[in-house]
mmCIF file as gemmi writes it, N, C-alpha and C atoms, coordinates in Angstrom:
data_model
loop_
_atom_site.group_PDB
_atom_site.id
_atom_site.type_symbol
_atom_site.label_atom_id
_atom_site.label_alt_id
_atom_site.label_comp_id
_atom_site.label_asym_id
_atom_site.label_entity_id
_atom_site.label_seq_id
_atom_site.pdbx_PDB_ins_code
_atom_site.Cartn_x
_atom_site.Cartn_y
_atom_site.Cartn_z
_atom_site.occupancy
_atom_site.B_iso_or_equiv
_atom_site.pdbx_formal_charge
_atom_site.auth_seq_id
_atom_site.auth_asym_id
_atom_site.pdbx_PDB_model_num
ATOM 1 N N . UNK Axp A 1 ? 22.789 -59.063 -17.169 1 0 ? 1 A 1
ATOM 2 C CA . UNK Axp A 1 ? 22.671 -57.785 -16.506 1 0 ? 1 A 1
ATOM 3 C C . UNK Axp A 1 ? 23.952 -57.541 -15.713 1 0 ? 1 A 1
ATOM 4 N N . UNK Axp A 2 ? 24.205 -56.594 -15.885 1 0 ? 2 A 1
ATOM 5 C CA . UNK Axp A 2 ? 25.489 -55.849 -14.908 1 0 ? 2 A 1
ATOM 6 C C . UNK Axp A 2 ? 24.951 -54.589 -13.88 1 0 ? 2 A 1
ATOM 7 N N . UNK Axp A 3 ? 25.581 -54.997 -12.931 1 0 ? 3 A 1
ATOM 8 C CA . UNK Axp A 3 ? 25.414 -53.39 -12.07 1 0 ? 3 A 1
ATOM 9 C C . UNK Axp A 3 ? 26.296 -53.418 -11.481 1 0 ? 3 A 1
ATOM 10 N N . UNK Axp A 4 ? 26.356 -52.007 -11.764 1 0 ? 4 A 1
ATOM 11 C CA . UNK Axp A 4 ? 27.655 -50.82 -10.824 1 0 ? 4 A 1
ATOM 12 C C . UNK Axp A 4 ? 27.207 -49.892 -9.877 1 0 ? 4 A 1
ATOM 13 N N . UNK Axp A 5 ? 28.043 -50.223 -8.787 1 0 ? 5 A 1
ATOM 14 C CA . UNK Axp A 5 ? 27.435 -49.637 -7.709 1 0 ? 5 A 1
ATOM 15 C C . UNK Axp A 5 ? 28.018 -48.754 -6.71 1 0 ? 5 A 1
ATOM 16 N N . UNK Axp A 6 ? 27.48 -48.277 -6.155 1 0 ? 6 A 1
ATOM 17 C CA . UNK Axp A 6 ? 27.941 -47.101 -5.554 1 0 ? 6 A 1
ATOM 18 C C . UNK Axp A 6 ? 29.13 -47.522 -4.237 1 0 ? 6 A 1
ATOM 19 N N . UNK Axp A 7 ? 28.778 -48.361 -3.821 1 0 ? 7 A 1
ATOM 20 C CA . UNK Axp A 7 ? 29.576 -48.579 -2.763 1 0 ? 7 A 1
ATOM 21 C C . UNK Axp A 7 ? 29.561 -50.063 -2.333 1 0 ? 7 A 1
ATOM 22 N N . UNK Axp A 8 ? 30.084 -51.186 -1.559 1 0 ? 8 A 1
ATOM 23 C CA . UNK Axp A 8 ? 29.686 -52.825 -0.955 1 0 ? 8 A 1
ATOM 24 C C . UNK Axp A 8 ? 28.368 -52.177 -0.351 1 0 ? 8 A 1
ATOM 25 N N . UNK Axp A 9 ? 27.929 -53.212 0.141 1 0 ? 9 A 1
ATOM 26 C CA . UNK Axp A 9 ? 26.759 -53.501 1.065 1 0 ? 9 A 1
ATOM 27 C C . UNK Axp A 9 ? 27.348 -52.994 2.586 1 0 ? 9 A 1
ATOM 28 N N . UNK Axp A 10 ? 28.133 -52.872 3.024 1 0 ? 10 A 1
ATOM 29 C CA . UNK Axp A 10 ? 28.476 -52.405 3.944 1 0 ? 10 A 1
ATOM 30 C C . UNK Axp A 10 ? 28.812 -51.117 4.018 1 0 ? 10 A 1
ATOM 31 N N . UNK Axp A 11 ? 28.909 -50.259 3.364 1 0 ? 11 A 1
ATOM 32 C CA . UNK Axp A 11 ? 29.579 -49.097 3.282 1 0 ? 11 A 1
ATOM 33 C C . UNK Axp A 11 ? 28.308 -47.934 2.841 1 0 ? 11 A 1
ATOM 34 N N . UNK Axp A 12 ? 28.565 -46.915 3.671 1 0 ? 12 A 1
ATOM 35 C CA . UNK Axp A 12 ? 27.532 -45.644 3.221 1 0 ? 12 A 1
ATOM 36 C C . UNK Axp A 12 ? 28.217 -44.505 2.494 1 0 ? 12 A 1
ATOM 37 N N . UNK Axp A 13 ? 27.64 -44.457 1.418 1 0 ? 13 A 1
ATOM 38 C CA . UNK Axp A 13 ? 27.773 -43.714 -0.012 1 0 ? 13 A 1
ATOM 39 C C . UNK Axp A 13 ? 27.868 -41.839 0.314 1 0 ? 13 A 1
ATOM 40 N N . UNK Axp A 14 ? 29.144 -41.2 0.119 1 0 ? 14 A 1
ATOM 41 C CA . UNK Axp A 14 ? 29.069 -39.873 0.372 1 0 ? 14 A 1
ATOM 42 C C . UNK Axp A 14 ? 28.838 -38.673 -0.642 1 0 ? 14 A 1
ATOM 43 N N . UNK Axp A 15 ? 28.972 -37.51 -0.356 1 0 ? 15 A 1
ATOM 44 C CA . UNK Axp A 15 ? 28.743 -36.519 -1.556 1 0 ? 15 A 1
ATOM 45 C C . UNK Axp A 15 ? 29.628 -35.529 -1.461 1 0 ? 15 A 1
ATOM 46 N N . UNK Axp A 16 ? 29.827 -34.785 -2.774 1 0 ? 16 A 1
ATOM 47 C CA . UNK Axp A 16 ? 31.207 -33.752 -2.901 1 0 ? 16 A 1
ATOM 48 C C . UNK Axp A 16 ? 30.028 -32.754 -2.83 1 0 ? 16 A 1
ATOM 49 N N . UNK Axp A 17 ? 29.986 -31.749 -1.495 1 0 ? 17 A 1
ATOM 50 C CA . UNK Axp A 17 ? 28.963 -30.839 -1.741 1 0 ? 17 A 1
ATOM 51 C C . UNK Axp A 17 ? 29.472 -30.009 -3.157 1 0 ? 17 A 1
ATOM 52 N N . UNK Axp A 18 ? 30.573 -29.346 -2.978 1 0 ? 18 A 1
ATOM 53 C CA . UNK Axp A 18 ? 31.416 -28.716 -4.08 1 0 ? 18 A 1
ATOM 54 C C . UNK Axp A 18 ? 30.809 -28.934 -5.66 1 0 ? 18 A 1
ATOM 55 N N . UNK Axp A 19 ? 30.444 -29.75 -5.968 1 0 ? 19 A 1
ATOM 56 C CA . UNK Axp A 19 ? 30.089 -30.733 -7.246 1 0 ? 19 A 1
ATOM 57 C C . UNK Axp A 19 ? 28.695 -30.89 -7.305 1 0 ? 19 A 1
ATOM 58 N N . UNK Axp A 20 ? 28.399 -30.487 -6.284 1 0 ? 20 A 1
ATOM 59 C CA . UNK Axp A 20 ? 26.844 -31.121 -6.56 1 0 ? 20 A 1
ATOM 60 C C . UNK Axp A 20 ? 26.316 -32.659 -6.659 1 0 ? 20 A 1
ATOM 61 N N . UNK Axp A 21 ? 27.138 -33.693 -6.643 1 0 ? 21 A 1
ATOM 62 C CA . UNK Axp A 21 ? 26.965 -35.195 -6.694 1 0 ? 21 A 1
ATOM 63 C C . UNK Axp A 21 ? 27.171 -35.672 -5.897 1 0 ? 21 A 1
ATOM 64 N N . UNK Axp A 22 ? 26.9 -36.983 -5.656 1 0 ? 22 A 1
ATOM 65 C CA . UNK Axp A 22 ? 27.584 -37.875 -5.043 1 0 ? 22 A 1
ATOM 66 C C . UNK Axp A 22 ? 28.798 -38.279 -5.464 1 0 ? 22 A 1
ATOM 67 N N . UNK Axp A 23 ? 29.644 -38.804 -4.904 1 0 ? 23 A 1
ATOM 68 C CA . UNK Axp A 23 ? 31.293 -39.108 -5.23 1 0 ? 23 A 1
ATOM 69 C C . UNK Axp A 23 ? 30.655 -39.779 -6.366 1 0 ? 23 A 1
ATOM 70 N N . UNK Axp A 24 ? 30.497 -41.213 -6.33 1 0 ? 24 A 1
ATOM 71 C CA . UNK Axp A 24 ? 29.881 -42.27 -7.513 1 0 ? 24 A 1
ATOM 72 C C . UNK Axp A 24 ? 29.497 -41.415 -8.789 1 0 ? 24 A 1
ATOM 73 N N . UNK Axp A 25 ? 28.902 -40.568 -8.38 1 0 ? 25 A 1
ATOM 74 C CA . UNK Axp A 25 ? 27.575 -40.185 -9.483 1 0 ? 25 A 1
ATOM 75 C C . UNK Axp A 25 ? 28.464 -39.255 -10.006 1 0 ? 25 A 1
ATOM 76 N N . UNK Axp A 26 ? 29.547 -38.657 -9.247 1 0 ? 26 A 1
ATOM 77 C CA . UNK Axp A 26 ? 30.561 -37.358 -9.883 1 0 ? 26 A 1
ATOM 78 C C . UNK Axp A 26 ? 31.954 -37.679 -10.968 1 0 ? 26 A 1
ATOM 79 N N . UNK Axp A 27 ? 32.531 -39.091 -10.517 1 0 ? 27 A 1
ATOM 80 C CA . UNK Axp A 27 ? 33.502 -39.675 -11.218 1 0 ? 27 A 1
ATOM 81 C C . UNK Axp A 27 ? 32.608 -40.186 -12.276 1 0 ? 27 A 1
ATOM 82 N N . UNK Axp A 28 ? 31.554 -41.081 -12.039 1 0 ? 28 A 1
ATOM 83 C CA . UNK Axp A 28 ? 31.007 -41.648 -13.356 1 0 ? 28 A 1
ATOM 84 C C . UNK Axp A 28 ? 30.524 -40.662 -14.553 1 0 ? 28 A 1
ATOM 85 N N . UNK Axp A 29 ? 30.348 -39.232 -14.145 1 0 ? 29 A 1
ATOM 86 C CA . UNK Axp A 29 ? 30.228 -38.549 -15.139 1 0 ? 29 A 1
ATOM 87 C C . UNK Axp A 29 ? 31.058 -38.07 -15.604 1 0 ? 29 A 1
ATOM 88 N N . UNK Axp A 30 ? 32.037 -37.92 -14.951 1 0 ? 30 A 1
ATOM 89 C CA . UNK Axp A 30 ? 33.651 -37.284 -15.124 1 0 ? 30 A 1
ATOM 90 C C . UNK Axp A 30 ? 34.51 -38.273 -16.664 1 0 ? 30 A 1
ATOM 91 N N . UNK Axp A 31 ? 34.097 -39.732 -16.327 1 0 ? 31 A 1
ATOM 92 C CA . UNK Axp A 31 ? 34.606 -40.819 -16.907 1 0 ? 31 A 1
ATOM 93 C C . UNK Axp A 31 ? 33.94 -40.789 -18.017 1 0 ? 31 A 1
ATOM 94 N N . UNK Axp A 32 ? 32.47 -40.865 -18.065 1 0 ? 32 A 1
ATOM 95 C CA . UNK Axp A 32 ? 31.914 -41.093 -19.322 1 0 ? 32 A 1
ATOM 96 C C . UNK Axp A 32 ? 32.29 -39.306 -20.259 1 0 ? 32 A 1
ATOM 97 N N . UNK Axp A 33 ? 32.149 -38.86 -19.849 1 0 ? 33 A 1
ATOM 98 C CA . UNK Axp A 33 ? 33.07 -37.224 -20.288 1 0 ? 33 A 1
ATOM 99 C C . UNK Axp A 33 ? 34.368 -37.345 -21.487 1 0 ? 33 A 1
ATOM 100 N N . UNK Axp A 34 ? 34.981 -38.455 -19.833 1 0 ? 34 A 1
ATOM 101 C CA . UNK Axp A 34 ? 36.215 -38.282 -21.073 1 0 ? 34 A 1
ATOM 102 C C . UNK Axp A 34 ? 36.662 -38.804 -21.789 1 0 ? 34 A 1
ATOM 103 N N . UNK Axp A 35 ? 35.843 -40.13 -22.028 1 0 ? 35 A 1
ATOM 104 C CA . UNK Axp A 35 ? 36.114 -41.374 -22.705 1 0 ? 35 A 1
ATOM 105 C C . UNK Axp A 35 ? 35.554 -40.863 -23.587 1 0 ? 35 A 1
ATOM 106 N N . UNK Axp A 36 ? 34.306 -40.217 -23.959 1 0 ? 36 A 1
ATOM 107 C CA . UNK Axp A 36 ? 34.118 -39.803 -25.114 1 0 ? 36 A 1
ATOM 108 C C . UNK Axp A 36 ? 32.991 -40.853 -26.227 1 0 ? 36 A 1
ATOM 109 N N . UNK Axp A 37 ? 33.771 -41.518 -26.982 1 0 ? 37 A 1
ATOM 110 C CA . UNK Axp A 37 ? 32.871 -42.37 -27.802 1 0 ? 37 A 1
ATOM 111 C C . UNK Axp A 37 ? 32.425 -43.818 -26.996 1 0 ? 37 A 1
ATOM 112 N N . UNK Axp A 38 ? 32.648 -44.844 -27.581 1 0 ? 38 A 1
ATOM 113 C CA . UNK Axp A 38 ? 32.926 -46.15 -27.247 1 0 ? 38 A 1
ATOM 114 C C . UNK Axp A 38 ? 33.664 -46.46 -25.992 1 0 ? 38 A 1
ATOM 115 N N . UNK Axp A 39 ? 32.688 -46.82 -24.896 1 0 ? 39 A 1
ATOM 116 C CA . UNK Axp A 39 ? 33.331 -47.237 -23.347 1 0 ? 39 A 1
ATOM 117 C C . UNK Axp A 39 ? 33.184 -48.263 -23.066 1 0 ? 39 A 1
ATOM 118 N N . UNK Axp A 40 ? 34.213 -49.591 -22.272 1 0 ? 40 A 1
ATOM 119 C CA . UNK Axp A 40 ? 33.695 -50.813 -21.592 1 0 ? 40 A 1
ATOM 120 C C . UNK Axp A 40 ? 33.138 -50.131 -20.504 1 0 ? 40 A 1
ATOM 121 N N . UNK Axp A 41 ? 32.168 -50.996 -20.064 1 0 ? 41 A 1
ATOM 122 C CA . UNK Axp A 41 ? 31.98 -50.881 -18.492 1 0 ? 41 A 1
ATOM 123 C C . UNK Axp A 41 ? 32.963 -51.044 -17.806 1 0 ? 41 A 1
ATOM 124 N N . UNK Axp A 42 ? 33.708 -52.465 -18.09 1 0 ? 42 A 1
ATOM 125 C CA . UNK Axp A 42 ? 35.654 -52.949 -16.811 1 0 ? 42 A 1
ATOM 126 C C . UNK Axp A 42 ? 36.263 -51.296 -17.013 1 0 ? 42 A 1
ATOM 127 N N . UNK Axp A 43 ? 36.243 -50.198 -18.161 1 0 ? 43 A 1
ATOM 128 C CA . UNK Axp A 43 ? 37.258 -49.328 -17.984 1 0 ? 43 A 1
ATOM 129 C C . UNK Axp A 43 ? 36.616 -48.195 -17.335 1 0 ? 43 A 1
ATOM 130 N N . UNK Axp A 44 ? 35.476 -48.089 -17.6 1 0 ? 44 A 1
ATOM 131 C CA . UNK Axp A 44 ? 34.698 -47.181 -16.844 1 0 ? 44 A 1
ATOM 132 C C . UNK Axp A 44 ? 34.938 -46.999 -15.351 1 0 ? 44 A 1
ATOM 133 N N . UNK Axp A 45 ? 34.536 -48.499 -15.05 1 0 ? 45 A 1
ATOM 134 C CA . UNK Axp A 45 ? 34.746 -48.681 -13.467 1 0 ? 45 A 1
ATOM 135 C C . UNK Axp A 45 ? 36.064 -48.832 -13.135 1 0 ? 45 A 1
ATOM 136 N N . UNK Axp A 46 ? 36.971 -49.135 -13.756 1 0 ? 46 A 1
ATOM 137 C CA . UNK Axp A 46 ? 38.15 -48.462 -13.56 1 0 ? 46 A 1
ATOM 138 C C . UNK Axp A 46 ? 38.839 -46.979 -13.533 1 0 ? 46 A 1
ATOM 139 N N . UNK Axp A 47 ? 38.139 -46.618 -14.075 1 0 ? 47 A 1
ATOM 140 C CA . UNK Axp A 47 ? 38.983 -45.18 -13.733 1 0 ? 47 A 1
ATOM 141 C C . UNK Axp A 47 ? 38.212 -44.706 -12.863 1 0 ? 47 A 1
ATOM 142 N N . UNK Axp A 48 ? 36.871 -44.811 -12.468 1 0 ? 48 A 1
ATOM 143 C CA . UNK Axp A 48 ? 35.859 -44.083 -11.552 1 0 ? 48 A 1
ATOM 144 C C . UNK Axp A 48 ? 36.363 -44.902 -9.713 1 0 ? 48 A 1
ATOM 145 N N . UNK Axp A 49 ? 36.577 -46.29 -9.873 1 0 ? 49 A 1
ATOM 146 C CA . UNK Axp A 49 ? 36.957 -47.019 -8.947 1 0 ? 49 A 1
ATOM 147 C C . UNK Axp A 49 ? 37.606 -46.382 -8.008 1 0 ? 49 A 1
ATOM 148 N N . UNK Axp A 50 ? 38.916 -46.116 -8.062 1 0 ? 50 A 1
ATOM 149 C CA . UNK Axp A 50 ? 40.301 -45.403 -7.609 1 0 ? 50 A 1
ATOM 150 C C . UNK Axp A 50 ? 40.191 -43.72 -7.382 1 0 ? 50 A 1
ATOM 151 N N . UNK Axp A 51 ? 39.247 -43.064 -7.935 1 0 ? 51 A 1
ATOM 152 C CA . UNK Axp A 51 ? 39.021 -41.311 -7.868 1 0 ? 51 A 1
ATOM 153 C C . UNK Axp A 51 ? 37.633 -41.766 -6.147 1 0 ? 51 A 1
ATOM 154 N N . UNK Axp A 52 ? 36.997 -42.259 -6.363 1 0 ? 52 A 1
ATOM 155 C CA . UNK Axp A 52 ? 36.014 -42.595 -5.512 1 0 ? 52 A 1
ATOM 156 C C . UNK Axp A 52 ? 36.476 -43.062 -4.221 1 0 ? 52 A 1
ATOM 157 N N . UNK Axp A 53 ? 37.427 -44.031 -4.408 1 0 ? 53 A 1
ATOM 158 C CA . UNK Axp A 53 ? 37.974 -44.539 -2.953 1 0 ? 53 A 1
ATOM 159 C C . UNK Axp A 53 ? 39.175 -43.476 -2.342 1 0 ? 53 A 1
ATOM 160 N N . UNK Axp A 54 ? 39.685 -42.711 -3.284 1 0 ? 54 A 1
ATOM 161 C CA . UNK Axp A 54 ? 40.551 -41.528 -2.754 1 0 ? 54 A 1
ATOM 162 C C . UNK Axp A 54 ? 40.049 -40.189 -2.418 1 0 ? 54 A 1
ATOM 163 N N . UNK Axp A 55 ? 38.621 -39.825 -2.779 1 0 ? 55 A 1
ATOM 164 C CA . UNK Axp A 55 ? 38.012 -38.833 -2.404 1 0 ? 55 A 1
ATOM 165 C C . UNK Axp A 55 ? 37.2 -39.114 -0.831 1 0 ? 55 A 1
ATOM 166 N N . UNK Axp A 56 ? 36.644 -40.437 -0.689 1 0 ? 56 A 1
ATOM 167 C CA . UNK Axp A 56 ? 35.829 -41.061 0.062 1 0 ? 56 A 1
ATOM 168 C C . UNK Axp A 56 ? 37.41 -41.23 1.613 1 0 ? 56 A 1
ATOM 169 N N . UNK Axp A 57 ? 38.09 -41.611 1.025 1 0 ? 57 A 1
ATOM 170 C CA . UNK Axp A 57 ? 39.354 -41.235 2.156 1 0 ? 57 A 1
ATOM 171 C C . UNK Axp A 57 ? 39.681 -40.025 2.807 1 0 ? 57 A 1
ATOM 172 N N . UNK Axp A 58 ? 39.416 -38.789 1.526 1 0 ? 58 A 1
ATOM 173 C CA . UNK Axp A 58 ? 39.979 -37.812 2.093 1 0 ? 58 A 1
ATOM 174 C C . UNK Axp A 58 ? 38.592 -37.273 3.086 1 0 ? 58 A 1
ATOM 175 N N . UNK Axp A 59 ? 37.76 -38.063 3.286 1 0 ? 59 A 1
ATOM 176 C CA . UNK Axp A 59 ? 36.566 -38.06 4.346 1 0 ? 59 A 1
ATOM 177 C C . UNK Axp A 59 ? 36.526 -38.784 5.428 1 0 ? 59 A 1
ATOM 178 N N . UNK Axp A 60 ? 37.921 -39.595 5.669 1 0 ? 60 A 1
ATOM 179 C CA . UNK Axp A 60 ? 37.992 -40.518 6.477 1 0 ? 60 A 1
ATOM 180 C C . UNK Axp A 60 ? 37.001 -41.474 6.28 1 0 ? 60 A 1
ATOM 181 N N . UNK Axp A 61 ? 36.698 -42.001 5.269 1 0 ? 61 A 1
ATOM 182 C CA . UNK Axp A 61 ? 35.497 -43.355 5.284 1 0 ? 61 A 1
ATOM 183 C C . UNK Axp A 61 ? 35.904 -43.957 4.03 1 0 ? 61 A 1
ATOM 184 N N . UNK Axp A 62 ? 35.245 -45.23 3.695 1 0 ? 62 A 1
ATOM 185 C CA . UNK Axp A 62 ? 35.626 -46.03 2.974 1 0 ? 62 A 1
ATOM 186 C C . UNK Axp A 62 ? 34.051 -46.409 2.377 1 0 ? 62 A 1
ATOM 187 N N . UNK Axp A 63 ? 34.584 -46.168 0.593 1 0 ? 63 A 1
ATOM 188 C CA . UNK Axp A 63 ? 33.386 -46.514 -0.549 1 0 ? 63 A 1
ATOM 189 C C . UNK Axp A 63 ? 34.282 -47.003 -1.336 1 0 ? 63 A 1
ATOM 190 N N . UNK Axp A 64 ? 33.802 -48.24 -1.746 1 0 ? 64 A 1
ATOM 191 C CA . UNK Axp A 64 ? 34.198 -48.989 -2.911 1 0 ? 64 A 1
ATOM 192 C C . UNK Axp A 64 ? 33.369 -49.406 -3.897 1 0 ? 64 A 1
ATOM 193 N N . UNK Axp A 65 ? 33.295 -48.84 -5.253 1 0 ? 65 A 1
ATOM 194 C CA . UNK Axp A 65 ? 31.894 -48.777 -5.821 1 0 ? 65 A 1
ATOM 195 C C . UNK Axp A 65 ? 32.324 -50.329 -6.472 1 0 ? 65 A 1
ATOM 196 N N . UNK Axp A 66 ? 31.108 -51.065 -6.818 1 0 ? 66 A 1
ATOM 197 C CA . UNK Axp A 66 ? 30.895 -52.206 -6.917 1 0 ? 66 A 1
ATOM 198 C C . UNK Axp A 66 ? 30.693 -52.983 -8.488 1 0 ? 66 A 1
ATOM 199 N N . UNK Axp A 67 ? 31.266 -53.609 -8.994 1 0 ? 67 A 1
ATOM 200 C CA . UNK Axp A 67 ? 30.395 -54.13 -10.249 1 0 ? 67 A 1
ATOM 201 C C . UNK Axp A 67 ? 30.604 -55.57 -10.31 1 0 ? 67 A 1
ATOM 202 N N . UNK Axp A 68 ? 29.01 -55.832 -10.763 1 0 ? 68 A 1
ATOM 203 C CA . UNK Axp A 68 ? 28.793 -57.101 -10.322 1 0 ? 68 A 1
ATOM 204 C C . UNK Axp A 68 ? 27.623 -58.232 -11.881 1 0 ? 68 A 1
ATOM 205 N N . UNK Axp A 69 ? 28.278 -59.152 -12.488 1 0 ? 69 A 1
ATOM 206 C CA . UNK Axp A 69 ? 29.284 -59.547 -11.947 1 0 ? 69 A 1
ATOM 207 C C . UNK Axp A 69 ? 30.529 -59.54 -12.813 1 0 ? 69 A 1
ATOM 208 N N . UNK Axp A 70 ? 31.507 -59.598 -12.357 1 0 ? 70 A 1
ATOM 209 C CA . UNK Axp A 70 ? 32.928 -58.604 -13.208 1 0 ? 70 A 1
ATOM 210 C C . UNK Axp A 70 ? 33.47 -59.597 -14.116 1 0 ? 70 A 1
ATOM 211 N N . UNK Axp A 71 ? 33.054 -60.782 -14.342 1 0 ? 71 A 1
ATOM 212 C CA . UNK Axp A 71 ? 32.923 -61.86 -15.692 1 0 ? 71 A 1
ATOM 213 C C . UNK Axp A 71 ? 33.051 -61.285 -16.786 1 0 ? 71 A 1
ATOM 214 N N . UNK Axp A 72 ? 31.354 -61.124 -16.626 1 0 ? 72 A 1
ATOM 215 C CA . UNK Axp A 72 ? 30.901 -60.168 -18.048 1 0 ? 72 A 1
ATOM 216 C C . UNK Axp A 72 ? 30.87 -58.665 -18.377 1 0 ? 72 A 1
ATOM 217 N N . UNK Axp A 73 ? 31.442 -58.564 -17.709 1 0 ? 73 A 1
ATOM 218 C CA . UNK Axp A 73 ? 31.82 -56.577 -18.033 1 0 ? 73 A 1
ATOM 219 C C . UNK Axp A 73 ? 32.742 -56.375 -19.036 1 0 ? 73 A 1
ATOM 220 N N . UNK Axp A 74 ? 33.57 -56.999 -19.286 1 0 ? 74 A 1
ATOM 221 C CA . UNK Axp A 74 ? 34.902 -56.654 -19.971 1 0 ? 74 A 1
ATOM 222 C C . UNK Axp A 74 ? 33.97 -56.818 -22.016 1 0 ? 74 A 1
ATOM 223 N N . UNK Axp A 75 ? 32.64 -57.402 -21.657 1 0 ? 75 A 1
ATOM 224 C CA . UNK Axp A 75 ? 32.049 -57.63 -22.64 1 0 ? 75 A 1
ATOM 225 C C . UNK Axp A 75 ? 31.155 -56.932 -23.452 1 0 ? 75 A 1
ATOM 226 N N . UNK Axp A 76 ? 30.679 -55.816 -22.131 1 0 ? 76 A 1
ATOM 227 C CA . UNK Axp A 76 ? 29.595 -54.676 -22.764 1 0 ? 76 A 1
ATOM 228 C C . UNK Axp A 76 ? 30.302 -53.45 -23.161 1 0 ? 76 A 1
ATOM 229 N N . UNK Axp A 77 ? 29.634 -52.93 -24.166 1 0 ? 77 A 1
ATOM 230 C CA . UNK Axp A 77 ? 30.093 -51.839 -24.967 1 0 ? 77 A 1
ATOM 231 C C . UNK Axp A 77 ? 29.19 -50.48 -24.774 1 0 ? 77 A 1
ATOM 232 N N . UNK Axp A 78 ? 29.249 -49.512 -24.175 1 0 ? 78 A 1
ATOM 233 C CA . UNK Axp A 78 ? 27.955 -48.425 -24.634 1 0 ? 78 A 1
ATOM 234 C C . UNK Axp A 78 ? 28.089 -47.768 -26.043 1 0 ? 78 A 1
């Protein structure tokens, strides 16, 4: 099992009113969008990773969405 997550355990998860989502929930759809066919999870959460922690900044707060555990990610395919 893998999970990706919205933010550490320490950190509270924000929303783009604009968008209608949550940051997390707005890049991850953004990503699976544009990837299109065949996605890893490692690239997924890579490109969603870095849009999330720079939107979550421009809020002055800090989200770092999570995947756990990052071993076996590079392994699943959707």
């Amino acid at each position: 099992m893998i999970v990706l997550a919205a933010a550490s355990g320490d950190e509270i998860t924000g929303t783009d009113e604009k968008q209608g989502h949550g940051l997390f929930t707005y890049y991850l759809l953004k990503g699976l969008d544009a990837r299109g066919g065949s996605i890893t999870i490692r690239s997924l959460y890579d490109y969603l990773k870095p849009r999330v922690q720079d939107a979550a900044r421009r809020d002055n707060r800090d989200q770092t969405p999570e995947l756990l555990p990052a071993t076996a990610s590079s392994a699943v395919d959707f």
